[in-house]
C-alpha positions as CSV (number, residue, x, y, z in Angstrom):
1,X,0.0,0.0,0.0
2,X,0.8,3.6,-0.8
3,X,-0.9,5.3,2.3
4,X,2.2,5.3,4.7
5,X,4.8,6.6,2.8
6,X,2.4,9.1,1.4
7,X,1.2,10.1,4.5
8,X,4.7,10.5,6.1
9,X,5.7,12.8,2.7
10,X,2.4,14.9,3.4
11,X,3.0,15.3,7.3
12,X,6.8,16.5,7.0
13,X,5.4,18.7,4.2
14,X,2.7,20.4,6.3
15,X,5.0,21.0,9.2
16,X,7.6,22.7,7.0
17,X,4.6,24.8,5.2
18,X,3.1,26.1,9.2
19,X,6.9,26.7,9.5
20,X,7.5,28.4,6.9
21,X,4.1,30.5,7.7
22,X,5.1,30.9,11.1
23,X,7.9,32.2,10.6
24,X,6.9,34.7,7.9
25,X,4.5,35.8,10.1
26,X,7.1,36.5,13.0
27,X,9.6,37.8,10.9
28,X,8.0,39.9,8.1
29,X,5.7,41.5,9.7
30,X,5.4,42.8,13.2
31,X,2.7,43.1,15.5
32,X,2.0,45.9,17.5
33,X,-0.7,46.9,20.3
34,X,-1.2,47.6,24.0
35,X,-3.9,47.0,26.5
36,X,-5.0,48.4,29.9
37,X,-6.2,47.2,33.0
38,X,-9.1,49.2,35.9
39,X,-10.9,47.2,38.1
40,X,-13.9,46.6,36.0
41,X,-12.2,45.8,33.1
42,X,-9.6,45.2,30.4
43,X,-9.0,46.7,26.8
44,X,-6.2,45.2,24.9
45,X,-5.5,46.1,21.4
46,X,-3.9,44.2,18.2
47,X,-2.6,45.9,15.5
48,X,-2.5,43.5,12.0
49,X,-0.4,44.1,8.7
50,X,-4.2,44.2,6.9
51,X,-4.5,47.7,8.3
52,X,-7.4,46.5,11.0
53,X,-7.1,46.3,14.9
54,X,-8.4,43.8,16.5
55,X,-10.1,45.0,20.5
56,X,-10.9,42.8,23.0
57,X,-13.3,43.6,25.8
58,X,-13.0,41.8,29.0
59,X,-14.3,41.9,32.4
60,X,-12.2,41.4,35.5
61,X,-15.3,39.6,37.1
62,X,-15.9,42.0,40.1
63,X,-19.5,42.9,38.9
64,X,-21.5,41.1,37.2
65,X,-21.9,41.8,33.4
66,X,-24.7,43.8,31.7
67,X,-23.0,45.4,28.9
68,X,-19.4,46.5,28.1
69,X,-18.2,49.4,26.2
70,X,-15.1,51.4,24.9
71,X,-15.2,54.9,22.8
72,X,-12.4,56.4,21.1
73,X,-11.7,59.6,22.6
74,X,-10.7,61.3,26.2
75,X,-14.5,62.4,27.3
76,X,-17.9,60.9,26.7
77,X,-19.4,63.7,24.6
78,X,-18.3,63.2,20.8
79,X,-16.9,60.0,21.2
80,X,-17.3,57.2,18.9
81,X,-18.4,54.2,21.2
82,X,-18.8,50.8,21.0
83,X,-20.9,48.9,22.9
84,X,-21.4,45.2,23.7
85,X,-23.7,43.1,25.5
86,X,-25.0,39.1,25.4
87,X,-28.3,38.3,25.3
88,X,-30.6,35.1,27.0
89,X,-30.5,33.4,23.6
90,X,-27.1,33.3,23.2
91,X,-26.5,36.3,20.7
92,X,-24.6,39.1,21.3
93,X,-25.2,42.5,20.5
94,X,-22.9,45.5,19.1
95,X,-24.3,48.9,19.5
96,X,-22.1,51.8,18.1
97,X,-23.2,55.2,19.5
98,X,-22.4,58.5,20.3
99,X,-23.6,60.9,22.5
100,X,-23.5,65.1,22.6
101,X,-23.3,64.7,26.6
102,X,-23.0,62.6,29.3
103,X,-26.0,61.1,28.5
104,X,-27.5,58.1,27.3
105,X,-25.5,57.5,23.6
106,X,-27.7,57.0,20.4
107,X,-27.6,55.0,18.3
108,X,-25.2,56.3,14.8
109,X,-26.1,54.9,11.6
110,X,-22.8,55.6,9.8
111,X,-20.3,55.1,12.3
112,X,-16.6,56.7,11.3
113,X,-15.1,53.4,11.7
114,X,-17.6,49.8,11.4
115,X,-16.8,47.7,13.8
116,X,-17.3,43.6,13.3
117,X,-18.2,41.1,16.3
118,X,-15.8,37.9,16.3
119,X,-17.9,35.6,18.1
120,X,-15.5,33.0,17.7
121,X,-12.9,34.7,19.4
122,X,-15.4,36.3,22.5
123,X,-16.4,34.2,25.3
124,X,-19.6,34.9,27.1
125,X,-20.9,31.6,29.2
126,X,-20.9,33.2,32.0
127,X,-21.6,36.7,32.9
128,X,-22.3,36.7,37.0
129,X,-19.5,37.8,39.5
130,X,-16.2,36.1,39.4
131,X,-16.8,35.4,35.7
132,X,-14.3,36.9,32.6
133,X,-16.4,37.0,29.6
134,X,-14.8,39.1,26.9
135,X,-15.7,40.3,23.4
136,X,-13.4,40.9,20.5
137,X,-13.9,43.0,17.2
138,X,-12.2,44.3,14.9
139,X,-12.2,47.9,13.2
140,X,-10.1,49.5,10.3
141,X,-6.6,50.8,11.9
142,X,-5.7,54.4,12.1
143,X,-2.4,55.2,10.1
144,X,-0.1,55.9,11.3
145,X,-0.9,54.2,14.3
146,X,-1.0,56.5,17.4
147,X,0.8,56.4,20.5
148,X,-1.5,57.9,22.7
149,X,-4.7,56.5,21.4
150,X,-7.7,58.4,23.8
151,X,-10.4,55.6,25.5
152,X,-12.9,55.8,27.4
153,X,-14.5,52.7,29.2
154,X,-17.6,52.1,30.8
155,X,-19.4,48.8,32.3
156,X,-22.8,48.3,33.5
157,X,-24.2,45.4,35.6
158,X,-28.0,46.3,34.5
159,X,-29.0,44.0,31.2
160,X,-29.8,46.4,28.6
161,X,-33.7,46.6,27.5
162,X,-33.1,44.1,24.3
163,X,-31.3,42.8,21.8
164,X,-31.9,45.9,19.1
165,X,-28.4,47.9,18.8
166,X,-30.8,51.1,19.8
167,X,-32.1,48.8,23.0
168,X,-32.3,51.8,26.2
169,X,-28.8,51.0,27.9
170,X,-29.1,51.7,32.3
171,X,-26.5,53.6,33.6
172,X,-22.7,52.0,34.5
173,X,-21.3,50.8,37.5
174,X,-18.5,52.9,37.0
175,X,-16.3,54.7,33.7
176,X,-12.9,56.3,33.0
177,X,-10.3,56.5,30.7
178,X,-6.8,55.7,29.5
179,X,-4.7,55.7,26.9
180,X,-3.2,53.0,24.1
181,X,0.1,53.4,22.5
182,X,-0.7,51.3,19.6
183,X,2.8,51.8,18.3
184,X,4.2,49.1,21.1
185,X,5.8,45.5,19.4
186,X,3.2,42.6,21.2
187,X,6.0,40.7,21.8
188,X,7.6,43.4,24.7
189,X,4.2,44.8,25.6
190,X,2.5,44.1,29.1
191,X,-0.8,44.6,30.6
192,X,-0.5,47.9,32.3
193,X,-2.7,47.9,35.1
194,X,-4.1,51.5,35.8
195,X,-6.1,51.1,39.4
196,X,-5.1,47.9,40.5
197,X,-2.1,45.5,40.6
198,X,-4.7,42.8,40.5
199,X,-6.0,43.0,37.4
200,X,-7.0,39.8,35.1
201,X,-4.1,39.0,32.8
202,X,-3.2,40.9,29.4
203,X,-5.5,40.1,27.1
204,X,-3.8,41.2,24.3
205,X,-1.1,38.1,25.0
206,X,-4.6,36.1,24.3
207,X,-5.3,37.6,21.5
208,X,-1.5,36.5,20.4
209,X,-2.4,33.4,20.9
210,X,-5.5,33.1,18.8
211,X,-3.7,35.0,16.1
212,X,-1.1,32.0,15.9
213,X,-3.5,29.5,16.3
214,X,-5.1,31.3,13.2
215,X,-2.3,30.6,11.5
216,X,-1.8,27.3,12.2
217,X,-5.2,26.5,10.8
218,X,-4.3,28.3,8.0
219,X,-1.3,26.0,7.3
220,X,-2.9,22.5,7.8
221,X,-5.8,23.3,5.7
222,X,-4.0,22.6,2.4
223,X,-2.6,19.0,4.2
224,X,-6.0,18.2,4.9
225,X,-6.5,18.6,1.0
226,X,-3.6,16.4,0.5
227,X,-4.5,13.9,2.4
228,X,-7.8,13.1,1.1
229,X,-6.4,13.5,-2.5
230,X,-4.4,10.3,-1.3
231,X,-7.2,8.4,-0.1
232,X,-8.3,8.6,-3.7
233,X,-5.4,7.6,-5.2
């Protein structure tokens, strides 16, 4: 029979391709971001070669989670927000607002920069106190990248009134801001922890860690091709 050989040919032929990709990855092109740690919360912040960044929301688990939100800017008023929150039926919801005040955001219908869920990558089973259930999206980058990027952050343990993106949102537990230096290599960056040193772990080293196991995927798929080509031969 053909198989064995074939398949030990294929094998060292897909580990040299996710090598080879690997390695291109690493070397040719460089990833940069930062995240940022309150009590509440967690922002962390990937910037990839495709000119998008990739945000991820997380909660530290000391309140209990009714929605989640970051803006980009250093006060509420003008701010282009995005907001997040699960719902009892398993969906989540993205809400991008803005708001003339400090009042209640509405809903904007042409946001300056769209901003696309990755349910895959967010993790949401549990929402109570003590839980970490985070959200990542992804917008288009700003070039050049800045390295003082303005957020503001905001979480609320009161369930929003549905699942509509204009759904009426209650007020948050607490809110703030920070800044990202999205210029920073991911590789030497660390959570920076702004209130307390016992905030959840960098999420952006996460978000590392999906990215590669992206790539990995990406590298076996054509084996897997390979493979069953041989099982027809």
């Amino acid at each position: 029979m053909f198989f064995t050989p074939i398949l030990s040919v294929l094998l060292s032929l897909g580990a040299a391709r996710a090598a080879s990709i690997q390695t291109l990855d690493t070397n040719s092109t460089s990833l940069t971001g930062d995240s940022q740690c309150v009590d509440l919360m967690c922002i962390s912040a990937i910037v990839f070669p495709n000119s998008t960044t990739q945000y991820t929301l997380t909660s530290s688990g000391s309140a209990s989670l009714g929605w989640i939100a970051m803006g980009f800017g250093a006060t509420m008023a003008n701010s282009p927000m995005v907001i997040v929150w699960p719902n009892s039926d398993g969906s989540v919801t993205l809400s991008q607002r803005m708001a003339s005040a400090e009042v209640m955001p509405t809903v904007v219908s042409s946001p300056p920069r769209v901003a696309s869920l990755d349910m895959g990558l967010s993790s949401f089973a549990s929402i109570g106190v003590g839980s970490k259930p985070s959200f990542v999206y992804t917008v288009s980058s700003i070039s050049p990248n800045p390295n003082a990027q303005a957020v503001i952050w905001a979480l609320s343990s009161s369930v929003p009134s549905g699942a509509a993106p204009d759904a009426t949102l209650m007020k948050h537990v607490d809110s703030g801001t920070f800044n990202l230096d999205l210029t920073l290599p991911i590789s030497a960056n660390s959570t920076t922890t702004t209130t307390s040193s016992s905030a959840t772990p960098s999420a952006s080293s996460k978000g590392g860690a999906e990215s590669m196991r992206y790539i990995g995927f990406l590298a076996l798929l054509p084996l897997g091709v390979l493979i069953a080509q041989s099982y027809q031969l």
